[in-house]
Each structure stands twice: as structure tokens, then as C-alpha cells.
C-alpha positions in Angstrom: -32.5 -44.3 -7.8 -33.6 -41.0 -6.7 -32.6 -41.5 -2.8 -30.7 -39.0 -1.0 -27.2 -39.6 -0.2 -27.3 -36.6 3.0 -30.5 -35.8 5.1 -29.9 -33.0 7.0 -33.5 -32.5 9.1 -34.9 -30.5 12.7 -38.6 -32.9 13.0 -41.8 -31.4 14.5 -41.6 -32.9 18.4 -44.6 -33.9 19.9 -43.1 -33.4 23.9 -45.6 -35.1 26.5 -48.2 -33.5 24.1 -51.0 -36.2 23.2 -52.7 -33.9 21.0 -48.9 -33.5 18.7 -48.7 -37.4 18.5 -49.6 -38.6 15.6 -52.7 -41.3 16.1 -54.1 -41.8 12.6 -54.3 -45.6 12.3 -53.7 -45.2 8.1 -50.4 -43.2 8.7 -49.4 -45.4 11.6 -50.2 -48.6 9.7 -46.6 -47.5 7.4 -44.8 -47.7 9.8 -42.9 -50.2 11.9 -42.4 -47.4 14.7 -46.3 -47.1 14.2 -46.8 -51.1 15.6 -46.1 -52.4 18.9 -43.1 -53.9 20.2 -42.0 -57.2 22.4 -38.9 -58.2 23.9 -37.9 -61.9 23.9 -35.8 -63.4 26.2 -32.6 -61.9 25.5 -33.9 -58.7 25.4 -34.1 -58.0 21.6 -37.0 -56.0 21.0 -38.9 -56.7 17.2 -41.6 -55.0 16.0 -45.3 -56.3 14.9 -46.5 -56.0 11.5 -49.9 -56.8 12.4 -52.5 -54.4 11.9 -54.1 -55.4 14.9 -51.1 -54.1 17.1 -51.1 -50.6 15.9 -50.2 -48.2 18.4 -52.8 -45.8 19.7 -50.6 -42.9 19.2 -46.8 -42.4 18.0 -44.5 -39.5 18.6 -44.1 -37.6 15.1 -40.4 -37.6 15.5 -39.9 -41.4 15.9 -42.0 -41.6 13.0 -39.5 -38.9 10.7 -36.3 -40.5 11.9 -37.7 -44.5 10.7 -38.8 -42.7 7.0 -35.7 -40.5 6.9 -33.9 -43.9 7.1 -36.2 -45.6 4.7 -35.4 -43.0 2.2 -31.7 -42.8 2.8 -29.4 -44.3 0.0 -27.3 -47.3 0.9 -24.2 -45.7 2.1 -25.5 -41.9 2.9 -25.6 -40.1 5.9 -28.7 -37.9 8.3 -27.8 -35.7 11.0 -31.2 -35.3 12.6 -32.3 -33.6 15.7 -34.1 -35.7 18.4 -35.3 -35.3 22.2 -32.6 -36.0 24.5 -34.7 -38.4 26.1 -34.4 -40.4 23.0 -30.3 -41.2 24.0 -31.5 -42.2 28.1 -35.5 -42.7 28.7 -36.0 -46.4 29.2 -39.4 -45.9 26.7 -37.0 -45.3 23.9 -34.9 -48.2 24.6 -36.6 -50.5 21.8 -35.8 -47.5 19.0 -32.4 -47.2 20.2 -31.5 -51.0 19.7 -33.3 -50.8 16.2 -31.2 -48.4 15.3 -27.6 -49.9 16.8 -28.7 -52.9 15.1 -29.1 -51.8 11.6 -27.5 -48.6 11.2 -23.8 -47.3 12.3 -24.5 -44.3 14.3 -21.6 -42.5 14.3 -21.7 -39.1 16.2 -24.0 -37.9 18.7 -24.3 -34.5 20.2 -26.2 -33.1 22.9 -27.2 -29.7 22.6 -27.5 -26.8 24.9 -30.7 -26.2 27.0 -31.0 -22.8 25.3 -30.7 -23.8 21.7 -34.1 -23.5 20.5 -35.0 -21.1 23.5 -37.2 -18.7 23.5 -39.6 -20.9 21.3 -38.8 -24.3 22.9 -36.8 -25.3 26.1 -37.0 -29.5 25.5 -33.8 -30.9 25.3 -32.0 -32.1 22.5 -29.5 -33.8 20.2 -28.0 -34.4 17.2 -27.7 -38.3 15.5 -25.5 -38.6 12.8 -26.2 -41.9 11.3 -24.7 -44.0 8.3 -27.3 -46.5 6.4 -24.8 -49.5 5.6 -24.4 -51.0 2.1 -26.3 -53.9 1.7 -23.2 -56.2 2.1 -22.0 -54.4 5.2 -21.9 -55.9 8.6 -22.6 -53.9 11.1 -19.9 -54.5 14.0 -20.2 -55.4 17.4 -18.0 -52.3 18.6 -17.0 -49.5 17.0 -15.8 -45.7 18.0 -18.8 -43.2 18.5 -18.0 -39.5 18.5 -20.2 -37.5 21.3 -19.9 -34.1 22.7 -21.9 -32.3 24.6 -22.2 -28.3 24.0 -21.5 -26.0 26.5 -21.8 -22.6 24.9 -24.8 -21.9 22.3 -24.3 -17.9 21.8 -27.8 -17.0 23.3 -29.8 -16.9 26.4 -32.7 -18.4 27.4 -34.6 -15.7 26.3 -32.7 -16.0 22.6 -30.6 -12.8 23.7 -26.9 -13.0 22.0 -24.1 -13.9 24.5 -21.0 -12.4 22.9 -17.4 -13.4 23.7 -16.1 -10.6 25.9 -12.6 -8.8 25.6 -10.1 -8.4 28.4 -12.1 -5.3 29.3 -15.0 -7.0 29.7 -16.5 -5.4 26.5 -18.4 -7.3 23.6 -16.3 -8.6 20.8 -19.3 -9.0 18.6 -17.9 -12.7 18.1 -21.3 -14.8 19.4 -19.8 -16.8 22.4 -20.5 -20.5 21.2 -19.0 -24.3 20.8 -20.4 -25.1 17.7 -17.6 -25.0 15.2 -15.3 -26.6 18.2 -17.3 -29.5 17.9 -17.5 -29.5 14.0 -13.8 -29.4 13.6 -13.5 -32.0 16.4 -16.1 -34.8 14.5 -14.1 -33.8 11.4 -11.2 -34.9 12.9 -12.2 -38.2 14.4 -14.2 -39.0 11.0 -10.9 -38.8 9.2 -9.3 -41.1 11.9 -7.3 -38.5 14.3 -7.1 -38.6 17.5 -9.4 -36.5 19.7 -7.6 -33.9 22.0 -8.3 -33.5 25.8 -11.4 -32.3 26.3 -14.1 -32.4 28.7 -17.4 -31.9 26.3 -16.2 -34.0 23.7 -14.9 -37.6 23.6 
């Protein structure tokens, strides 16, 4: 199949903008993000397939991270960025157990305020995500690389922030975390041991 193995993707965000969701009952229809949801009594939340429990409105990035999925080869890998909000608001919680229950997620990094500053201050993060072979089981428990970045190289108005020397002069080396944290999810992907840290565990 044509698949991807590797989605690498930044989706439009719709914020607390209505007029960004997406509320076109044809699009929405595709999608089980685009239906409501219900909780039983243990909590597990499952999605309607009815047409008659569309959702008015869905945020576009919900809707990119469920096709990016779709798409995915059995075995391949996203890194896609989401709202922070998607990791801790309660109204996300049904998308997050969706995902824990039928994908590993297997790094997750929050990125700093400024990141996409000056054009955007909402908050973000990175998912990195496996789709499991059809004969995989997902397991109860399993290791989860996070870190949260501390340094992005620029202010909030996207100004560079450069390391500085013991003079206090510019080194022209942009002051950021980004490559700690690469080498760091490296690392714990090929099974070492994480050092000390205090933004990534």
C-alpha cells in the first residue's frame, strides 16, 4: 500500500475560535472525532457512528491527528503538534483515551510559550505516536518519554536569544533545548537510561 510509514505535521489550530472549527456536517460525517461521545460506567468513552449525533462543530486539529492515524502504516510513526490543552483539559479527555487505547504514544514534549511567537502565543506539544501492527497488544504500562522545553532561541516577539560568552557577548549559537531533547528521546528509544534532569524524564 501506498501508506506512510513517518508523518511529520504542524495542523491549522482552531483556538477558542468558532469561526476556525470545522462544522460542515459532510466533512464531519468521516470522521469518528466528527460524532459525539458517551461514557459508560467505567468511564470508557466510545464514539457514535450515527449520523444523527454529528457534532455541531469540531476543532480542525482533532480532526488532522484521527486521519493522520487513519493513513499511517501499521507499524509507522507521527510526531504531530497539538494544543497543550490537548495533554490536561478535561474536554479532551475522550481523545486522549482513544488514543492510549489504540496507539502507543511514545514521547511527548511540551513546547515553549514563545515557539510559534510572534504569529501565535497558544501553547503547545509535540505527540510522537506508533500505529501498532495488527497483531500487537497494546500494554497496560509502558515507558513514555516527556520533556518539557525550556529554551526555544527567540523572544516573544521572534527576536533571536543567543547563548552568551563569559563576557556577556553573543556567541551567535541561538540559545535553545531542542537538540538536548532530541538526543535525549534518541537515547531512551534505543533503551538507555535517561540522565538527571529536570525538563526531561
Amino acid at each position: 500500500s501506498n501508506a506512510p510509514m513517518v508523518i511529520a505535521t504542524n495542523p491549522p489550530f482552531s483556538g477558542q475560535k468558532v469561526e476556525s472549527m470545522i462544522s460542515d456536517k459532510a466533512i464531519l460525517k468521516g470522521f469518528a472525532f466528527g460524532h459525539s461521545c458517551k461514557a459508560n460506567e467505567d468511564g470508557e468513552f466510545s464514539f457514535s457512528s450515527n449520523d444523527d449525533d454529528i457534532l455541531p462543530r469540531q476543532a480542525p486539529e482533532l480532526l488532522f491527528l484521527e486521519r493522520c492515524l487513519d493513513w499511517l502504516k501499521p507499524g509507522g510513526r507521527i510526531g504531530i503538534v497539538m494544543p497543550k490543552g490537548f495533554l490536561d483539559n478535561i474536554s479532551y479527555e475522550q481523545y486522549r483515551q482513544w488514543l492510549l487505547k489504540h496507539y502507543m504514544l511514545n514521547g511527548v514534549v511540551t513546547l515553549h510559550k514563545d515557539t510559534f511567537q510572534p504569529d501565535t502565543g497558544v501553547r503547545t506539544c509535540i505527540l510522537f505516536i506508533t500505529k501498532p501492527e495488527k497483531e500487537d497488544v497494546i500494554p497496560e504500562d509502558y515507558p513514555i518519554f516527556m520533556a518539557i522545553s525550556q529554551r526555544i532561541g527567540q523572544d516573544s516577539k521572534g527576536n533571536s536569544v543567543f547563548i552568551l560568552d563569559g563576557n556577556g557577548k553573543s556567541t551567535g549559537v541561538l540559545n535553545h533545548d531542542l537538540d538536548d531533547i532530541a538526543d535525549a528521546y534518541l537515547n531512551f528509544k534505543n533503551g538507555n537510561s535517561l540522565k538527571d534532569s529536570e525538563y526531561i524524564y
